[in-house]
PQR file of N, CA, C, O and H, with PARSE charges and radii, in Angstrom:
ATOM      1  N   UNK A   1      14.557   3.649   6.499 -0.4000 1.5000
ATOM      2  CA  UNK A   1      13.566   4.530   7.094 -0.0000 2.0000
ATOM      3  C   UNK A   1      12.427   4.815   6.114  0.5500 1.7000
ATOM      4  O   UNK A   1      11.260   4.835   6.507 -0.5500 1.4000
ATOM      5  N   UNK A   2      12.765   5.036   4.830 -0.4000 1.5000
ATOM      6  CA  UNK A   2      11.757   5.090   3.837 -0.0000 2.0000
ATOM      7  C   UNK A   2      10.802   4.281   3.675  0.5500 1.7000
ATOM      8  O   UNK A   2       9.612   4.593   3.639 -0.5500 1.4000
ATOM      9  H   UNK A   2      13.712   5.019   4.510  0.4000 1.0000
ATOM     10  N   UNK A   3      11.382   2.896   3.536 -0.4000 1.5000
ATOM     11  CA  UNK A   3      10.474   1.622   3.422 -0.0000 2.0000
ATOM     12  C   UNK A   3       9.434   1.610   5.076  0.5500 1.7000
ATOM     13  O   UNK A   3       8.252   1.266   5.089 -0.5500 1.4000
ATOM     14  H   UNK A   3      12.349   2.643   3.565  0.4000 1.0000
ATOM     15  N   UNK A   4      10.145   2.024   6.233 -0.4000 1.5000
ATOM     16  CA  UNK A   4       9.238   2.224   7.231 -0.0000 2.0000
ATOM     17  C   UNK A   4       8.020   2.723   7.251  0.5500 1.7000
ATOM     18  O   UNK A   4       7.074   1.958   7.439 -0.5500 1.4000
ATOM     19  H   UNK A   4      11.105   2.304   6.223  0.4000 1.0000
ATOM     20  N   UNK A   5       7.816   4.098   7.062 -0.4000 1.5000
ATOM     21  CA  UNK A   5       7.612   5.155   6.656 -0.0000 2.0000
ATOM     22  C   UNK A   5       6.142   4.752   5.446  0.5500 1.7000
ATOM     23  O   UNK A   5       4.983   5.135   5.610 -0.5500 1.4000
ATOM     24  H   UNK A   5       8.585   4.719   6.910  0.4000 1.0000
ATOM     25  N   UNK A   6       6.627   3.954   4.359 -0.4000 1.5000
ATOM     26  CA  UNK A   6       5.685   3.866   3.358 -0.0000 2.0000
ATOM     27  C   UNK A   6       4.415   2.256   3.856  0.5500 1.7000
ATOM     28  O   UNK A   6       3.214   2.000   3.763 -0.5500 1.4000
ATOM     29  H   UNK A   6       7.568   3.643   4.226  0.4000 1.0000
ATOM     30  N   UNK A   7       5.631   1.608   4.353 -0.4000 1.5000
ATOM     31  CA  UNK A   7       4.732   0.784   5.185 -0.0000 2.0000
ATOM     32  C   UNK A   7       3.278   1.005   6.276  0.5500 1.7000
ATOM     33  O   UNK A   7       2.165   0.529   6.498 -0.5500 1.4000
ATOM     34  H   UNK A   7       6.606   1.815   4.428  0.4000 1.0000
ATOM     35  N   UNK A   8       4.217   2.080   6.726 -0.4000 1.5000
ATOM     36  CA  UNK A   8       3.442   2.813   7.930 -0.0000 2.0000
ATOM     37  C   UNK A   8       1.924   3.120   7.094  0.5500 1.7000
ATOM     38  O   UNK A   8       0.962   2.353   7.115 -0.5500 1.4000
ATOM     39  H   UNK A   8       5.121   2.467   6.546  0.4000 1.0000
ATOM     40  N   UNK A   9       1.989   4.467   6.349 -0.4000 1.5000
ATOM     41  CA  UNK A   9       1.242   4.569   5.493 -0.0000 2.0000
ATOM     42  C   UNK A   9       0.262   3.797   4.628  0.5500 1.7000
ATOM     43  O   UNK A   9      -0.889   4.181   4.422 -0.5500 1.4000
ATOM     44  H   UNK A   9       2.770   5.091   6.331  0.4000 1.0000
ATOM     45  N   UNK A  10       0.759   2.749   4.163 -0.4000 1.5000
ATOM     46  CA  UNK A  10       0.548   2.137   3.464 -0.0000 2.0000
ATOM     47  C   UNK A  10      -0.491   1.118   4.057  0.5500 1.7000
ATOM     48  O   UNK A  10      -1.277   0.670   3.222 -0.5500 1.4000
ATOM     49  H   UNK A  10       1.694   2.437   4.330  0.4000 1.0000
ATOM     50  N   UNK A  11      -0.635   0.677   5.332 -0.4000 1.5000
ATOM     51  CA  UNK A  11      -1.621   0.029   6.537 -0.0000 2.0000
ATOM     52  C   UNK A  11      -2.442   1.160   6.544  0.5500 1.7000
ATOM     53  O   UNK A  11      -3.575   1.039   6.078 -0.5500 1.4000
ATOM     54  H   UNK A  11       0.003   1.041   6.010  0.4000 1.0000
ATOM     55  N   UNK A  12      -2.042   2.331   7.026 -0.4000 1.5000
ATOM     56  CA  UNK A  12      -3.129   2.775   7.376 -0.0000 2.0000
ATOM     57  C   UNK A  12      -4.674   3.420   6.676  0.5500 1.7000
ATOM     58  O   UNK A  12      -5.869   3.508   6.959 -0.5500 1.4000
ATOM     59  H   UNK A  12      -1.122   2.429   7.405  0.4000 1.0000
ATOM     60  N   UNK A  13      -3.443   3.876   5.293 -0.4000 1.5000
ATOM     61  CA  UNK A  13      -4.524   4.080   3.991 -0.0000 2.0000
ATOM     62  C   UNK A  13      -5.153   2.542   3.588  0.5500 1.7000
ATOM     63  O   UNK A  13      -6.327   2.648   3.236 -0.5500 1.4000
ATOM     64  H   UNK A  13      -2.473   3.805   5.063  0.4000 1.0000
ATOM     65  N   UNK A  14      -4.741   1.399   3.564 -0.4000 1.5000
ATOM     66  CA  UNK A  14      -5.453   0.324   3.372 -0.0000 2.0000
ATOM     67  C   UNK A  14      -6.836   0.045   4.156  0.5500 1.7000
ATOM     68  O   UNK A  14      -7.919  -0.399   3.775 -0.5500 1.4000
ATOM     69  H   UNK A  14      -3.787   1.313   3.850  0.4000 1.0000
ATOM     70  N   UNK A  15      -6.228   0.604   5.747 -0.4000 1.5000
ATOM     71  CA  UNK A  15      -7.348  -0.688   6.833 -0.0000 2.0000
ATOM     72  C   UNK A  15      -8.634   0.747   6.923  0.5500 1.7000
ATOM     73  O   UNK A  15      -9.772   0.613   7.373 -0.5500 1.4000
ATOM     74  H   UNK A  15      -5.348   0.964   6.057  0.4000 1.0000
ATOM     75  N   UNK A  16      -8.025   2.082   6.350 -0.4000 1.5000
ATOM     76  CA  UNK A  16      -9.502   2.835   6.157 -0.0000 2.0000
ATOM     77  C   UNK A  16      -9.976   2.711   4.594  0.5500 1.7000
ATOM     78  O   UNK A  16     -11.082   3.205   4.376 -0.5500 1.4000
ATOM     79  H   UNK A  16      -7.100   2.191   5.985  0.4000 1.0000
ATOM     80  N   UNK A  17      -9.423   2.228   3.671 -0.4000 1.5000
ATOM     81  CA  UNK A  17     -10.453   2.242   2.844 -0.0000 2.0000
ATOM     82  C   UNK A  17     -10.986   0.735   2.997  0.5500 1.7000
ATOM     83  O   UNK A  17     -11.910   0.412   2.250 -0.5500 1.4000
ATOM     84  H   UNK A  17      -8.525   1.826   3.847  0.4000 1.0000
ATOM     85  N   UNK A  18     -10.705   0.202   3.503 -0.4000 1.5000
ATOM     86  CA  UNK A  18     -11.412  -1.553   3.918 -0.0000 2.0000
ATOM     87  C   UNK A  18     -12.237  -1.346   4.697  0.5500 1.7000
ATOM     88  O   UNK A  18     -13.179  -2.134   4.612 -0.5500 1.4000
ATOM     89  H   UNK A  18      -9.954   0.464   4.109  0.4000 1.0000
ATOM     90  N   UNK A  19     -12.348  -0.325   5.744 -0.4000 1.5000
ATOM     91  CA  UNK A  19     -13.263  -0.158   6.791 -0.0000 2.0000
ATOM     92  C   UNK A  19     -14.434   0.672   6.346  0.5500 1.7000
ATOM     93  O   UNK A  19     -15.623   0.567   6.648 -0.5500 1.4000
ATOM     94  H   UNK A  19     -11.583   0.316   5.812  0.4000 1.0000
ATOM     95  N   UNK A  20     -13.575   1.852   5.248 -0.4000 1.5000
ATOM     96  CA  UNK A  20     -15.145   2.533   4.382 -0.0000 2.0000
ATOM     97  C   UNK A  20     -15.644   1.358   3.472  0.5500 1.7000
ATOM     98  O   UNK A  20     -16.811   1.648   3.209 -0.5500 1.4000
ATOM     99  H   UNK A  20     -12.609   1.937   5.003  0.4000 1.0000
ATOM    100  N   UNK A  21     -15.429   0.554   3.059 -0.4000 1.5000
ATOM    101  CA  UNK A  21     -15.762   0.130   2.003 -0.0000 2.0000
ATOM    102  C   UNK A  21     -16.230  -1.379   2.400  0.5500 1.7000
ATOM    103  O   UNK A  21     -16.718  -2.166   1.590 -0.5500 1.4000
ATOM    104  H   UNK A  21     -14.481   0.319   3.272  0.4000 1.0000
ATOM    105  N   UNK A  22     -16.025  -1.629   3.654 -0.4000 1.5000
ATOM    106  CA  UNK A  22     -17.144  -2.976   4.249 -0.0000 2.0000
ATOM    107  C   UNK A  22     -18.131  -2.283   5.285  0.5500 1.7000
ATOM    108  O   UNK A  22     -18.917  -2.905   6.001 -0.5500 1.4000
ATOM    109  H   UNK A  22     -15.629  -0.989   4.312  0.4000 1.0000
ATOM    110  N   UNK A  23     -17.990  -1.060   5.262 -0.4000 1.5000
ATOM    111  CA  UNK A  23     -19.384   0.026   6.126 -0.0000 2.0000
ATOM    112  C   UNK A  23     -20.316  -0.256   5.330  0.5500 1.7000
ATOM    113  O   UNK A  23     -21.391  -0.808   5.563 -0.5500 1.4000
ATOM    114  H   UNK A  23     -17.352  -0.555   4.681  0.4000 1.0000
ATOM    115  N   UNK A  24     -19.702   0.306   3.952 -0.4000 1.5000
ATOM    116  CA  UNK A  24     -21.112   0.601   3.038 -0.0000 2.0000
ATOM    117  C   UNK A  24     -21.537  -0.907   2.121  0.5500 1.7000
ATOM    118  O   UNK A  24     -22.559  -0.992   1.440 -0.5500 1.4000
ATOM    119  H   UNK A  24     -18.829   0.754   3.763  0.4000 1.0000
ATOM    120  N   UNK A  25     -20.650  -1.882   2.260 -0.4000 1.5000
ATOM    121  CA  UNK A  25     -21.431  -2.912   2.487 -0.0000 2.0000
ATOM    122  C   UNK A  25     -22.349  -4.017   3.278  0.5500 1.7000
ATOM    123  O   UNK A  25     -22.888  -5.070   2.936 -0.5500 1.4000
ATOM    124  H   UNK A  25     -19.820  -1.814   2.813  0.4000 1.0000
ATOM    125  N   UNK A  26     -22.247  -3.074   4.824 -0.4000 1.5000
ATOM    126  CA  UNK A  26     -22.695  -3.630   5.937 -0.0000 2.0000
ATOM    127  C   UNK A  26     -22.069  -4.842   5.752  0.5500 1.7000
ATOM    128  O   UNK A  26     -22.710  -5.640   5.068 -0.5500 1.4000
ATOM    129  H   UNK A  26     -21.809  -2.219   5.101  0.4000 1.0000
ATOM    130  N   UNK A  27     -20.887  -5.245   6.209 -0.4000 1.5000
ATOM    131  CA  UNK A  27     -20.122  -5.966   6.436 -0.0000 2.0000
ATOM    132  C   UNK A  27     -19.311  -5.980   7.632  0.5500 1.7000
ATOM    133  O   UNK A  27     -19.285  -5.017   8.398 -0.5500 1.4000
ATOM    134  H   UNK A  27     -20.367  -4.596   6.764  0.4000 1.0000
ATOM    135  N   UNK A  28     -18.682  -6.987   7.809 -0.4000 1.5000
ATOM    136  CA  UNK A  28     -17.707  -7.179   9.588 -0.0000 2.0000
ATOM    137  C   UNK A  28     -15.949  -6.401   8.565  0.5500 1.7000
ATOM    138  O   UNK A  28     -15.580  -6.593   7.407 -0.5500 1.4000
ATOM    139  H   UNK A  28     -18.703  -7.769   7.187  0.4000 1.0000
ATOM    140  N   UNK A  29     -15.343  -5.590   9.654 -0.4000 1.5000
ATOM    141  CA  UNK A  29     -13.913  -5.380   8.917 -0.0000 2.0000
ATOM    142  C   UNK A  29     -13.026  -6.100   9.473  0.5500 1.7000
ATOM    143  O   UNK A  29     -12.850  -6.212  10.686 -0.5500 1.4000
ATOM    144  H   UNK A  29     -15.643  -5.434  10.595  0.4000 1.0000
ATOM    145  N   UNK A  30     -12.293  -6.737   8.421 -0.4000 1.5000
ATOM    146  CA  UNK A  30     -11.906  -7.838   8.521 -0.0000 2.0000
ATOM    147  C   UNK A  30     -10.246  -6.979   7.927  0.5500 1.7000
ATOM    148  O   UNK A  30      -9.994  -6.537   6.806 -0.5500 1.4000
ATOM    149  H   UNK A  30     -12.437  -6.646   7.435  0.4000 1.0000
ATOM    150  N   UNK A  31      -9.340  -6.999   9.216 -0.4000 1.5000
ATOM    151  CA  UNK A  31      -8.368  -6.511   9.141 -0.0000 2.0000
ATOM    152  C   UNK A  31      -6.716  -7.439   8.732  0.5500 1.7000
ATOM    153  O   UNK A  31      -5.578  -7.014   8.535 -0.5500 1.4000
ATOM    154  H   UNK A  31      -9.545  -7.358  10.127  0.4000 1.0000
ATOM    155  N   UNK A  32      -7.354  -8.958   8.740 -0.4000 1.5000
ATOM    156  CA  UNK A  32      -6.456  -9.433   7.773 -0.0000 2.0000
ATOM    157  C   UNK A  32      -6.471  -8.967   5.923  0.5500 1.7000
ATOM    158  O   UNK A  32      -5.601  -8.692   5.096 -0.5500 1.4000
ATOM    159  H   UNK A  32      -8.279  -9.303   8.901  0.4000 1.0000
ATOM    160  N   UNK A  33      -7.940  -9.078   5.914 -0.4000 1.5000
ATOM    161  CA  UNK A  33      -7.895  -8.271   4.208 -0.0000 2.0000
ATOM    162  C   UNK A  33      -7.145  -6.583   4.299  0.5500 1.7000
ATOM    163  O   UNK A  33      -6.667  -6.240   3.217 -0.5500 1.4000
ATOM    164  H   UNK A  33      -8.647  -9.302   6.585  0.4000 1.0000
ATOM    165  N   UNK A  34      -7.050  -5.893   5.052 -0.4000 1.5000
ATOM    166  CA  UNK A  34      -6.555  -5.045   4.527 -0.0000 2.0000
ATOM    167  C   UNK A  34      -4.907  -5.114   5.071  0.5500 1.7000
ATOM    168  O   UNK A  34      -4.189  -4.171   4.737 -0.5500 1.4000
ATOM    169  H   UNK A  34      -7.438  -6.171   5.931  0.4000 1.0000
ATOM    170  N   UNK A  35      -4.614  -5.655   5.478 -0.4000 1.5000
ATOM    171  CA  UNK A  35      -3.174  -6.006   5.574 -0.0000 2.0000
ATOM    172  C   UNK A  35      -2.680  -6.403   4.324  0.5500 1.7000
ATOM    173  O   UNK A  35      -1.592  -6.035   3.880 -0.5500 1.4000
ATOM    174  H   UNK A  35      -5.197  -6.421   5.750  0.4000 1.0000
ATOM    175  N   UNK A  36      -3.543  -7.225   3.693 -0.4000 1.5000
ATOM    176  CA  UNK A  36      -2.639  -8.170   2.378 -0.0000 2.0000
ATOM    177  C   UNK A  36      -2.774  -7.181   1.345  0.5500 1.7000
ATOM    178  O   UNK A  36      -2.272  -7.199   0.222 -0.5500 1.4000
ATOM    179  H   UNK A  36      -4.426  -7.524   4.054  0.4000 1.0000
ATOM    180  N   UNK A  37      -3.694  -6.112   1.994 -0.4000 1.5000
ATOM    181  CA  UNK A  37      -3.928  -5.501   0.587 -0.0000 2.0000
ATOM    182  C   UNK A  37      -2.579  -4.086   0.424  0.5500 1.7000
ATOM    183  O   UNK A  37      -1.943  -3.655  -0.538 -0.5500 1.4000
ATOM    184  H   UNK A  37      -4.102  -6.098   2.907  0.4000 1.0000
ATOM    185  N   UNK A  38      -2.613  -3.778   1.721 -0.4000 1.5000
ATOM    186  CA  UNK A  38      -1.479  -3.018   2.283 -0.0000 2.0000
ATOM    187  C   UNK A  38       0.121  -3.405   2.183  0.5500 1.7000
ATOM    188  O   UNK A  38       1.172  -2.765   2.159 -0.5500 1.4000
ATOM    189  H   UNK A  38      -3.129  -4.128   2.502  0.4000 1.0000
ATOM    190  N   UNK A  39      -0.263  -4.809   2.136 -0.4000 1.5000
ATOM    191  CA  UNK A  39       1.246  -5.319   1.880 -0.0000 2.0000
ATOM    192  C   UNK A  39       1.687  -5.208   0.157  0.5500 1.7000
ATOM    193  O   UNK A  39       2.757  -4.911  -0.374 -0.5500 1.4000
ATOM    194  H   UNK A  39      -1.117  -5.329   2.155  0.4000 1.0000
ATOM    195  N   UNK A  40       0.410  -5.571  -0.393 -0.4000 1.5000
ATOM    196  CA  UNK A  40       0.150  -5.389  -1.785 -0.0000 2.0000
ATOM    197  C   UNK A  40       0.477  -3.867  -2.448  0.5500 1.7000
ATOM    198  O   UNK A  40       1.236  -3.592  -3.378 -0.5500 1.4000
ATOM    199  H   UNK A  40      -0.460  -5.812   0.038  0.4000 1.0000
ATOM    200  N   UNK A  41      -0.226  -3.135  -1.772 -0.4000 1.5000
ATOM    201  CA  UNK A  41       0.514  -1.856  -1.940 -0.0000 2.0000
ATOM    202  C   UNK A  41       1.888  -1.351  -1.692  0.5500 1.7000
ATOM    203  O   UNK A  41       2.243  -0.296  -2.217 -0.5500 1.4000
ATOM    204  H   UNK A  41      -0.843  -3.358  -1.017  0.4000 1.0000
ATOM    205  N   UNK A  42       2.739  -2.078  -0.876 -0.4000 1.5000
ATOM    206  CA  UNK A  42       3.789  -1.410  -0.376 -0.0000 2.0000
ATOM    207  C   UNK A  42       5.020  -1.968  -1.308  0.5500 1.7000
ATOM    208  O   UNK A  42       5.977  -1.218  -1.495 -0.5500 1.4000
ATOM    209  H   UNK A  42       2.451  -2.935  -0.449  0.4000 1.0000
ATOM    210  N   UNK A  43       5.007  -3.127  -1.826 -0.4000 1.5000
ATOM    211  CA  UNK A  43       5.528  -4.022  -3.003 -0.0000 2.0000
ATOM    212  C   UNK A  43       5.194  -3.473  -4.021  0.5500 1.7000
ATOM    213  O   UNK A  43       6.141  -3.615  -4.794 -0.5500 1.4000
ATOM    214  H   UNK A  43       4.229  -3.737  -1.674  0.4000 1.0000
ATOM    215  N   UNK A  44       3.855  -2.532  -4.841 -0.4000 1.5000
ATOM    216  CA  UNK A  44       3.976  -2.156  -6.076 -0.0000 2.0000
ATOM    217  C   UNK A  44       4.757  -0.545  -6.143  0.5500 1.7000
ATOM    218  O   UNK A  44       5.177  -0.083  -7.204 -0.5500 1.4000
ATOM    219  H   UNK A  44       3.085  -2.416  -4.213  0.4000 1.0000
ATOM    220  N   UNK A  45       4.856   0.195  -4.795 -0.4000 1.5000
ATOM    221  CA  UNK A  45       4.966   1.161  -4.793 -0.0000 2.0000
ATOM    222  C   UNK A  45       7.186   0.620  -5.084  0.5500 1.7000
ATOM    223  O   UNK A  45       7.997   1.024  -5.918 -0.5500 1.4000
ATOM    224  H   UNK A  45       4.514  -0.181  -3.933  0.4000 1.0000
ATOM    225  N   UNK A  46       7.293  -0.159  -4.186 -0.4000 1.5000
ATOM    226  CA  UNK A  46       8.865  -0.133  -4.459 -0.0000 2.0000
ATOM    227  C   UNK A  46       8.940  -0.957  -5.663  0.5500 1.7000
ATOM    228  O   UNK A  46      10.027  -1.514  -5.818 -0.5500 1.4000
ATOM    229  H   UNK A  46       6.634  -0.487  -3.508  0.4000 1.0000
ATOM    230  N   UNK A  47       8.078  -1.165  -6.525 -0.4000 1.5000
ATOM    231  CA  UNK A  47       8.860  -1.738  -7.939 -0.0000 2.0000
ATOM    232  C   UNK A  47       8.536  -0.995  -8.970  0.5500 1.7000
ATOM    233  O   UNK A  47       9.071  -1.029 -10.078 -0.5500 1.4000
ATOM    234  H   UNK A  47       7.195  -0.713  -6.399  0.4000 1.0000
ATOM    235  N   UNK A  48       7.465  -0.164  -8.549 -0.4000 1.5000
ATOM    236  CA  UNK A  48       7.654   1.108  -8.976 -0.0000 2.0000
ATOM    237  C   UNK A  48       8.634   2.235  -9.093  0.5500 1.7000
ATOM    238  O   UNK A  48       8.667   2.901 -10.128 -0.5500 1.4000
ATOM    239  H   UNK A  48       7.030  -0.136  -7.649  0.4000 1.0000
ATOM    240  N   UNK A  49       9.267   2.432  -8.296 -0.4000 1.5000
ATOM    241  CA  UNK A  49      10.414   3.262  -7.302 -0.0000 2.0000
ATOM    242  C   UNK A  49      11.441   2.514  -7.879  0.5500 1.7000
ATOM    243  O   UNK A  49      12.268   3.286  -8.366 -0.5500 1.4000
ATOM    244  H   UNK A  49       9.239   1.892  -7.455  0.4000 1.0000
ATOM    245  N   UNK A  50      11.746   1.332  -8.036 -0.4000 1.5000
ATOM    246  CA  UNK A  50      13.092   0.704  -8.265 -0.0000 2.0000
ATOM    247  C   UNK A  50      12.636   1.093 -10.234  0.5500 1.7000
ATOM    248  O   UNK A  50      13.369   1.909 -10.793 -0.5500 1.4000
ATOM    249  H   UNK A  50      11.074   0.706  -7.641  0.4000 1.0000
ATOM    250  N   UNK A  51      11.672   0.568 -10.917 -0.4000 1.5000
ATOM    251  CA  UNK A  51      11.818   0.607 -12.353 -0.0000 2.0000
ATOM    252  C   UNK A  51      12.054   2.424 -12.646  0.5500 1.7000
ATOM    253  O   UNK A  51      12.814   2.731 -13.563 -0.5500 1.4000
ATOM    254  H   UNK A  51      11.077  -0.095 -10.463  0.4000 1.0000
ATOM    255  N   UNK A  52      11.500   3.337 -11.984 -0.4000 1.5000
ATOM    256  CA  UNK A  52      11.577   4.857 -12.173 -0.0000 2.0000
ATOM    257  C   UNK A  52      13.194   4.959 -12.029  0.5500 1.7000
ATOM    258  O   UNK A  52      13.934   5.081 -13.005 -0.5500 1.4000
ATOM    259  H   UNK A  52      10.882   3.088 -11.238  0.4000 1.0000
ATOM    260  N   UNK A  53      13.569   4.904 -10.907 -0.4000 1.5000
ATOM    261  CA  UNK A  53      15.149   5.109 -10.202 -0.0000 2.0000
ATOM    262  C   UNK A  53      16.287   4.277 -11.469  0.5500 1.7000
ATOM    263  O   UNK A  53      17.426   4.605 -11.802 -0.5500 1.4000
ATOM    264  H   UNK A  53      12.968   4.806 -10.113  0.4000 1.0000
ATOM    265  N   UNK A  54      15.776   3.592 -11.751 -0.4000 1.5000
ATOM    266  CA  UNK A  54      16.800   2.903 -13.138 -0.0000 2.0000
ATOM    267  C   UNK A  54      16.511   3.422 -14.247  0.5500 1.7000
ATOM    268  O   UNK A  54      17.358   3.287 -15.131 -0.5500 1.4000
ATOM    269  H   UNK A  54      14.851   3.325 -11.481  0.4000 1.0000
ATOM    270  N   UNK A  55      15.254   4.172 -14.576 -0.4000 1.5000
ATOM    271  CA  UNK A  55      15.046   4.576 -15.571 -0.0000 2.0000
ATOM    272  C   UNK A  55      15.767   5.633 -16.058  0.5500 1.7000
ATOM    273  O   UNK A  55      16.200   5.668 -17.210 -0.5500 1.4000
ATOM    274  H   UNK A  55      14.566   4.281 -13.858  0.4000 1.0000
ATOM    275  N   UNK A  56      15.989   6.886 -14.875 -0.4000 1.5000
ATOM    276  CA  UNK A  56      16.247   8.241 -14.392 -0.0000 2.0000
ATOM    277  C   UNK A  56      18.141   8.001 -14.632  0.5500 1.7000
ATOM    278  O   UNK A  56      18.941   8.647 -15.309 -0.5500 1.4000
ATOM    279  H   UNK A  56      15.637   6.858 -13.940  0.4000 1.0000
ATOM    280  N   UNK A  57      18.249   7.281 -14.101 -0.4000 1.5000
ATOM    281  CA  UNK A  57      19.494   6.912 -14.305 -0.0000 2.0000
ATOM    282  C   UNK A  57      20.375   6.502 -15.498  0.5500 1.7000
ATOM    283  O   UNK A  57      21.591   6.609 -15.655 -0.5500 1.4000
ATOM    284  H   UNK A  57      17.599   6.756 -13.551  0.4000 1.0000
ATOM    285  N   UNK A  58      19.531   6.061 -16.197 -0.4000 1.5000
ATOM    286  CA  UNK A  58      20.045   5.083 -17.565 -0.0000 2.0000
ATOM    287  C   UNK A  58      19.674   6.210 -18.300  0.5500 1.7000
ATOM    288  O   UNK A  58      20.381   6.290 -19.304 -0.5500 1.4000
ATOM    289  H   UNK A  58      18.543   5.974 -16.069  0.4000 1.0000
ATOM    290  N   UNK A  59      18.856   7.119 -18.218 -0.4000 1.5000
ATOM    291  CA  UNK A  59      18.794   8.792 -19.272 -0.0000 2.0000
ATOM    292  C   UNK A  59      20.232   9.607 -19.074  0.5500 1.7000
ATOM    293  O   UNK A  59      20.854  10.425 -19.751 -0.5500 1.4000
ATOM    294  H   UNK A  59      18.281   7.054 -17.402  0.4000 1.0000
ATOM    295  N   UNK A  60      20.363   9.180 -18.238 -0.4000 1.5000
ATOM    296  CA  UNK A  60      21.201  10.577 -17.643 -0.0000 2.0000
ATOM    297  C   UNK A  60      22.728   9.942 -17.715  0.5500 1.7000
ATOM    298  O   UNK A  60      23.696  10.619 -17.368 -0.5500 1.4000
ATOM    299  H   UNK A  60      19.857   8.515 -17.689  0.4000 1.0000
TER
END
């Protein structure tokens, strides 16, 4: 449910800053780029999450 959840998020904060950010280049939004970029995000956030969660663990 988590990984859902961050996915979810994770599209939607992408395809609006792709959409602010080909506005103000007068550009077409091009919603395959913010998918990859969204997918890109959702992969650093869980290897993030996995190196923290082992970290937290191996202290303790």
């Amino acid at each position: 449910m988590r990984v859902i959840v961050a996915f979810i998020w994770a599209v939607l904060i992408s395809s609006a800053l792709a959409y602010i950010l080909s506005s103000m280049a007068n550009e077409m939004f091009n919603f395959t780029q913010a998918l990859g970029l969204s997918i890109s995000m959702i992969v650093a956030v869980m290897i993030i999450d996995g190196v923290l969660s082992s970290f937290t663990k191996s202290v303790e």
